[in-house]
C-alpha positions as CSV (number, residue, x, y, z in Angstrom):
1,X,-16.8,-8.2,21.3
2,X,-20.4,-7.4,20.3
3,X,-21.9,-6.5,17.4
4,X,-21.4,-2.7,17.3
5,X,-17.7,-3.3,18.0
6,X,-16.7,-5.8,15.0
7,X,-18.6,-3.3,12.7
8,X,-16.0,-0.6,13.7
9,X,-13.3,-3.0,13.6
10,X,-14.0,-4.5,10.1
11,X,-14.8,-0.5,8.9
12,X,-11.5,0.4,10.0
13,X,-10.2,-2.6,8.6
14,X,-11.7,-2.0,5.1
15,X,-10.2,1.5,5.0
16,X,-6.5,0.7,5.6
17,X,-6.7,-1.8,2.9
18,X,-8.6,0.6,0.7
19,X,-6.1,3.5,1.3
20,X,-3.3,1.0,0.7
21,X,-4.2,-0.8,-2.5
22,X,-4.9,3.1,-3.5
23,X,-0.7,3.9,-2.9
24,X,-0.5,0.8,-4.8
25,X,-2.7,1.6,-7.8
26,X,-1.3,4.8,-8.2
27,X,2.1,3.3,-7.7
28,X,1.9,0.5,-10.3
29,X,-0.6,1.9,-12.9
30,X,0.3,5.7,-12.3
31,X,4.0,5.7,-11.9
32,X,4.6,2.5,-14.3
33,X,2.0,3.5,-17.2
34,X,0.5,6.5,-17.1
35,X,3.7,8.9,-15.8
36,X,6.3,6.5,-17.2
37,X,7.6,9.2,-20.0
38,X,7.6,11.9,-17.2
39,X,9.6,9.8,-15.0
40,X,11.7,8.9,-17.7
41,X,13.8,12.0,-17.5
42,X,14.8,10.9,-14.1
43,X,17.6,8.4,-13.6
44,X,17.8,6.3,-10.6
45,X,21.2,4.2,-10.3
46,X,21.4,4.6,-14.5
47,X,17.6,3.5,-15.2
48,X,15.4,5.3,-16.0
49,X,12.6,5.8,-13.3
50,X,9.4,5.0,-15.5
51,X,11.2,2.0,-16.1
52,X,12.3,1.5,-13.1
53,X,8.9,1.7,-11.3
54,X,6.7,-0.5,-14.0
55,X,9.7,-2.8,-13.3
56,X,10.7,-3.1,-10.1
57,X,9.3,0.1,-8.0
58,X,5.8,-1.4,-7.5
59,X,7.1,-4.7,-6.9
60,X,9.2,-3.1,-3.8
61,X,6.4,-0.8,-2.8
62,X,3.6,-4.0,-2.6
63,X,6.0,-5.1,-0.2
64,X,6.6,-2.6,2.1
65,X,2.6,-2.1,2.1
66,X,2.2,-5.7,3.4
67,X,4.5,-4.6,6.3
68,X,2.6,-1.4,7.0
69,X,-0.6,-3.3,6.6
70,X,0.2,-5.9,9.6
71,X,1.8,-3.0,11.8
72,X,-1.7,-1.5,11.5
73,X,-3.3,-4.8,11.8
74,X,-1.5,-5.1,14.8
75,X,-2.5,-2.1,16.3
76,X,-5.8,-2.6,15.2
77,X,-6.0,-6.2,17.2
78,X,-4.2,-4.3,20.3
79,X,-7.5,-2.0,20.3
80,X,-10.7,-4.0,20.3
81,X,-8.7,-6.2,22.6
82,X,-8.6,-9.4,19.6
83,X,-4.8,-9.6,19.3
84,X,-3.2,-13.0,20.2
């Protein structure tokens, strides 16, 4: 891979962890801080749903990121032809 290529590959890299560590942001500090009393009025399974996210929602929703983010990894590999 030359030079040109691993800039592309590291830019596109950069973005998917900058557009996911956004959903997260706005997941933990947005949903479990800033939106918490507007959630509140929402009961999921007899919690509330501000207190639901800043408890467990953000937790779950790191997760499923780190799952999306090797998907796209993957996929990423699979097209500059650096997969293993």
């Amino acid at each position: 891979m030359d030079a040109s290529q691993r800039k592309k590959y590291w830019r596109e890299n950069l973005k998917y962890l900058a557009i996911l560590l956004t959903i997260w942001f706005v997941v933990s500090y947005g949903f479990g801080i800033l939106l918490v009393d507007e959630l509140n009025a929402i009961r999921l399974g007899g919690f509330k749903l501000g207190f639901w996210f800043a408890q467990q929602g953000s937790i779950y929703v790191f997760v499923v990121l780190i799952f999306v983010y090797v998907q796209l990894m993957n996929k990423l590999d699979k097209k500059y032809d650096v997969n293993e």
